[in-house]
N, CA, C and O atoms as a GROMACS GRO file, in nm:
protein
  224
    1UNK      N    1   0.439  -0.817   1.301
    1UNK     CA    2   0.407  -0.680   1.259
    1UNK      C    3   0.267  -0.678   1.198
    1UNK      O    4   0.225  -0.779   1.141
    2UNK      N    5   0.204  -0.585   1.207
    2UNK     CA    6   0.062  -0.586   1.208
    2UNK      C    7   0.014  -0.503   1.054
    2UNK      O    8   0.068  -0.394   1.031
    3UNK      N    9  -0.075  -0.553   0.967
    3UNK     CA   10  -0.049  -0.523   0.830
    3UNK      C   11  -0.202  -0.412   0.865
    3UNK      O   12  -0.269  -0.392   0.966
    4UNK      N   13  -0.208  -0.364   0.736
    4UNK     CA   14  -0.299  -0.259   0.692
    4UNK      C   15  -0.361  -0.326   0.539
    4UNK      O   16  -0.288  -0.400   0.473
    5UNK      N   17  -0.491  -0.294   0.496
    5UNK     CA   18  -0.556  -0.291   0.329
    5UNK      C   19  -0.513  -0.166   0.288
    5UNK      O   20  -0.457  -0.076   0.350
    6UNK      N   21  -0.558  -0.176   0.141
    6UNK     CA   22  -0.546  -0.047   0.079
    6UNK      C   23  -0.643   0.060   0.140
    6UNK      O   24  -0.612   0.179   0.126
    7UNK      N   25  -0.758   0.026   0.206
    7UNK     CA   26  -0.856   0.111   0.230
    7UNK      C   27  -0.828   0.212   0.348
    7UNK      O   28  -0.875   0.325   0.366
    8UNK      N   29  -0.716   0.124   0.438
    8UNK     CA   30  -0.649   0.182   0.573
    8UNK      C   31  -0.548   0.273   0.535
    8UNK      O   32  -0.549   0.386   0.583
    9UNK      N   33  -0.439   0.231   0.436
    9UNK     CA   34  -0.344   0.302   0.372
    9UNK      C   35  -0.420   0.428   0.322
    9UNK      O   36  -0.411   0.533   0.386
   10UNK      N   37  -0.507   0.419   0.190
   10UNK     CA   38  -0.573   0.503   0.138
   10UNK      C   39  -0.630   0.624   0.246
   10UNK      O   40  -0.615   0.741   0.210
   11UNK      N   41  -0.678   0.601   0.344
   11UNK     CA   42  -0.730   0.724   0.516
   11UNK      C   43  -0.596   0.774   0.513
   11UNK      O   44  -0.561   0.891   0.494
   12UNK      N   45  -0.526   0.674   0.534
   12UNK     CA   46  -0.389   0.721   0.601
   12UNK      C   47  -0.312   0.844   0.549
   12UNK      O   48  -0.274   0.947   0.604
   13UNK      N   49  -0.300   0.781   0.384
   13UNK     CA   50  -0.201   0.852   0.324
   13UNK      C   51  -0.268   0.938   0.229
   13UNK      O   52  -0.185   1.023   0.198
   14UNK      N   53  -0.404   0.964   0.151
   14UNK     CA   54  -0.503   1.081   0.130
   14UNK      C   55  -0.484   1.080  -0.033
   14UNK      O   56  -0.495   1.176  -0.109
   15UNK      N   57  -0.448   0.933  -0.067
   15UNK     CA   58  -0.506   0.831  -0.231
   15UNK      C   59  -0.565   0.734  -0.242
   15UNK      O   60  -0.532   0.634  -0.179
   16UNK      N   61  -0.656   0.734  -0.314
   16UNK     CA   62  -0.708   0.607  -0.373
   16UNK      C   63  -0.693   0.488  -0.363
   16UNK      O   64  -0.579   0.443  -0.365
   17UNK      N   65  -0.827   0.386  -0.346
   17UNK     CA   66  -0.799   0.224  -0.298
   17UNK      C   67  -0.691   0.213  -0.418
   17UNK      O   68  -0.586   0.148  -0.419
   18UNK      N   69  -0.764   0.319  -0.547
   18UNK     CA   70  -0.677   0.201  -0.622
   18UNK      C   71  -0.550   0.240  -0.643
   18UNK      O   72  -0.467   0.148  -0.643
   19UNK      N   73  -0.508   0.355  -0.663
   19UNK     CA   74  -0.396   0.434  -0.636
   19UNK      C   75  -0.295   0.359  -0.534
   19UNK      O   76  -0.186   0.321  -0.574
   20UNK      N   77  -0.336   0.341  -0.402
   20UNK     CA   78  -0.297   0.230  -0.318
   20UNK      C   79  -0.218   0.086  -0.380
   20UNK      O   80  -0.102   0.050  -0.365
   21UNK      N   81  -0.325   0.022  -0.453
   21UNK     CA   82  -0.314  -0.092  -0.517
   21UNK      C   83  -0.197  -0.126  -0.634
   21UNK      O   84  -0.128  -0.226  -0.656
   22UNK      N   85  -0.212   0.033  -0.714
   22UNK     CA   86  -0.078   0.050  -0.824
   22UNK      C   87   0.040   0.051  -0.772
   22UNK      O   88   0.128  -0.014  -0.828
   23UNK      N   89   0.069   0.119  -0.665
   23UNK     CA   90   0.134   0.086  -0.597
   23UNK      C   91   0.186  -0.037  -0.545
   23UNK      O   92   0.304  -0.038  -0.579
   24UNK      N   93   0.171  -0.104  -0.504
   24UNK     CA   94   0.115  -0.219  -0.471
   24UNK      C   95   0.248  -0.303  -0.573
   24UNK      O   96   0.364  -0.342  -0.558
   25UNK      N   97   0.142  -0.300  -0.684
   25UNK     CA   98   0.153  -0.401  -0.817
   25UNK      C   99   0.313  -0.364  -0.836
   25UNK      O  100   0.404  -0.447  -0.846
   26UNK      N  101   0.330  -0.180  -0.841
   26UNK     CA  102   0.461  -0.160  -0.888
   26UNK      C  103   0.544  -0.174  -0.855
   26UNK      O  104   0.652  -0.144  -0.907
   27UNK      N  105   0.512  -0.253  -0.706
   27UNK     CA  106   0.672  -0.279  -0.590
   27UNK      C  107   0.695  -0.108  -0.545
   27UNK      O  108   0.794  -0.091  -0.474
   28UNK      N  109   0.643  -0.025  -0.568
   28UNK     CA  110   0.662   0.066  -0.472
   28UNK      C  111   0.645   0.121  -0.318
   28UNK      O  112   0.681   0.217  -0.250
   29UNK      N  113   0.549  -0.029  -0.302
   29UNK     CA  114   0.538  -0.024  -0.119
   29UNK      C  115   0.608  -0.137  -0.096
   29UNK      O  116   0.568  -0.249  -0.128
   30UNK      N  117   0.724  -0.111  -0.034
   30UNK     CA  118   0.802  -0.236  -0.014
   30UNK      C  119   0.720  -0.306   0.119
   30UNK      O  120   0.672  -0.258   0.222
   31UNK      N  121   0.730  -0.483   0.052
   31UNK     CA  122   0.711  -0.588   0.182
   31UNK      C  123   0.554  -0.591   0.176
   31UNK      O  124   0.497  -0.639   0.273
   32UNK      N  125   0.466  -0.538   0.056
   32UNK     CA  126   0.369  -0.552   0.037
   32UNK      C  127   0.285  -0.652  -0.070
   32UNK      O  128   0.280  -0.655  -0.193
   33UNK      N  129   0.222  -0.733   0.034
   33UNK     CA  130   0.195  -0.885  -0.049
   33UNK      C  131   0.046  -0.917  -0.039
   33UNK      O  132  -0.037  -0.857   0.030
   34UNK      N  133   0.025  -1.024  -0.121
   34UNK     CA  134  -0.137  -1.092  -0.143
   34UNK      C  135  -0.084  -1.216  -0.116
   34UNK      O  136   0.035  -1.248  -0.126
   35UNK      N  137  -0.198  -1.303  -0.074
   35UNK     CA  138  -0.215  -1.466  -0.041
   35UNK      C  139  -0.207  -1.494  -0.204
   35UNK      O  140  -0.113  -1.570  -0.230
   36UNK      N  141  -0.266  -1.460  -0.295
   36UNK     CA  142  -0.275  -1.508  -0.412
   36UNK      C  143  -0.310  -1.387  -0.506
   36UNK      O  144  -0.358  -1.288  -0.451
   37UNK      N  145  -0.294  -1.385  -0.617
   37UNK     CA  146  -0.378  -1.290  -0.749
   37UNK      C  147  -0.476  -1.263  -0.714
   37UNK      O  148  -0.544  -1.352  -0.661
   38UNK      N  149  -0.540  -1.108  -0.728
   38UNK     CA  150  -0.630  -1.048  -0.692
   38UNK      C  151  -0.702  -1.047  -0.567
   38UNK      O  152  -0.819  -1.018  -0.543
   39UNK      N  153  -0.586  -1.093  -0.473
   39UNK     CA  154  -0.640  -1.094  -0.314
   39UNK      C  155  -0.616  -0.955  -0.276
   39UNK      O  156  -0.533  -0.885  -0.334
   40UNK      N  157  -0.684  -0.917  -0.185
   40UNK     CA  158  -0.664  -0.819  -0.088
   40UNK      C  159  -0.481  -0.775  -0.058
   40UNK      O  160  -0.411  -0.873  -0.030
   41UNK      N  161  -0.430  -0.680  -0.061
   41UNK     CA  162  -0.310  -0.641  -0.033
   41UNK      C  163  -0.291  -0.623   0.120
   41UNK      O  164  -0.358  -0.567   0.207
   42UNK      N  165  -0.164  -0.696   0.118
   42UNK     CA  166  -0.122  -0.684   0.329
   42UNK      C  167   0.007  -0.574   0.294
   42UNK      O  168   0.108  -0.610   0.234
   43UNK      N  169  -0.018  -0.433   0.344
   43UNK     CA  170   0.069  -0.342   0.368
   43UNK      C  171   0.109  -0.337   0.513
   43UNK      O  172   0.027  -0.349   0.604
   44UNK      N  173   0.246  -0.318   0.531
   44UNK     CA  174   0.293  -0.344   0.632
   44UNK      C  175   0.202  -0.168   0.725
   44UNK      O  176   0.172  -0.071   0.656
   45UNK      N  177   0.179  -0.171   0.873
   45UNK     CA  178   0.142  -0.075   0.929
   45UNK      C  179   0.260   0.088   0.888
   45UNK      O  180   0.230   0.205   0.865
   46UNK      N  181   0.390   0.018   0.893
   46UNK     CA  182   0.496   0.143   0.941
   46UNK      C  183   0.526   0.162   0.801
   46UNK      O  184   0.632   0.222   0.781
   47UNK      N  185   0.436   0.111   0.660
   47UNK     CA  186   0.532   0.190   0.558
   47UNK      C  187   0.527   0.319   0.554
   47UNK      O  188   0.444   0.387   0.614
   48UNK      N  189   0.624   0.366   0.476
   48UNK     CA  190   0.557   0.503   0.439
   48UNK      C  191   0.504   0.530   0.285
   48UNK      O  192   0.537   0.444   0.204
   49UNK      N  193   0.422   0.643   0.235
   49UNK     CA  194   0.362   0.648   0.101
   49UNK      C  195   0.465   0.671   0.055
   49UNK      O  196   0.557   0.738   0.102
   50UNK      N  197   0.457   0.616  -0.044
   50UNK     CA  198   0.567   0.617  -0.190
   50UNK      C  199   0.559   0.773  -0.266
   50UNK      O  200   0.627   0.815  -0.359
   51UNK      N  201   0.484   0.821  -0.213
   51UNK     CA  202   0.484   0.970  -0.263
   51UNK      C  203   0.609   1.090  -0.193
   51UNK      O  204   0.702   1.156  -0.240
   52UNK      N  205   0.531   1.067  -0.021
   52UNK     CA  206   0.622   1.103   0.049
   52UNK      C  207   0.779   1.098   0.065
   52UNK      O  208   0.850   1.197   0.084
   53UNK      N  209   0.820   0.968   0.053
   53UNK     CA  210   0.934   0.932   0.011
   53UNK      C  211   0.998   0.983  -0.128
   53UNK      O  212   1.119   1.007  -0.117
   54UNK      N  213   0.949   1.003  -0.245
   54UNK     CA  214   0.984   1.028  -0.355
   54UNK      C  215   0.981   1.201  -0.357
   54UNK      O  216   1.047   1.259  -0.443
   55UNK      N  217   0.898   1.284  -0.254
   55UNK     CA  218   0.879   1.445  -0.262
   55UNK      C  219   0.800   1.446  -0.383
   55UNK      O  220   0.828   1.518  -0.479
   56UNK      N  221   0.729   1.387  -0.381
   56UNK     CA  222   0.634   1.441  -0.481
   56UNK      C  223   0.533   1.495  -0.433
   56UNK      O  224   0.448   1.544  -0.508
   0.00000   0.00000   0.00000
C-alpha cells in the first residue's frame, strides 16, 4: 500500500503540515508511522481525515 507525507495529506484534506502531524502524534490517523523520532510521517494513501470521520 502506497503511503502519503503530511504535505500530500495536508492538499488532500485542506489542514496544515502541522495540523497533519498532531494528528499524527495523537494516533488519530490510524496505521500512521515514522522510521524513527522526528522523521517524516508515512500516512497510509486511503486514510481518511480525522475530521471527516469525527463530523467536525
Amino acid at each position: 500500500m502506497a503511503d502519503m507525507g503530511t504535505k500530500e495529506a495536508s492538499e488532500k484534506w485542506g489542514y496544515s503540515q502541522a495540523t497533519i502531524s498532531k494528528w499524527c502524534r495523537e494516533g488519530l490517523i490510524p496505521n500512521a508511522t515514522q522510521d524513527k523520532p522526528n522523521s517524516p510521517w508515512h500516512i497510509p494513501k486511503d486514510s481518511q481525515c480525522p475530521r471527516k470521520i469525527k463530523g467536525a
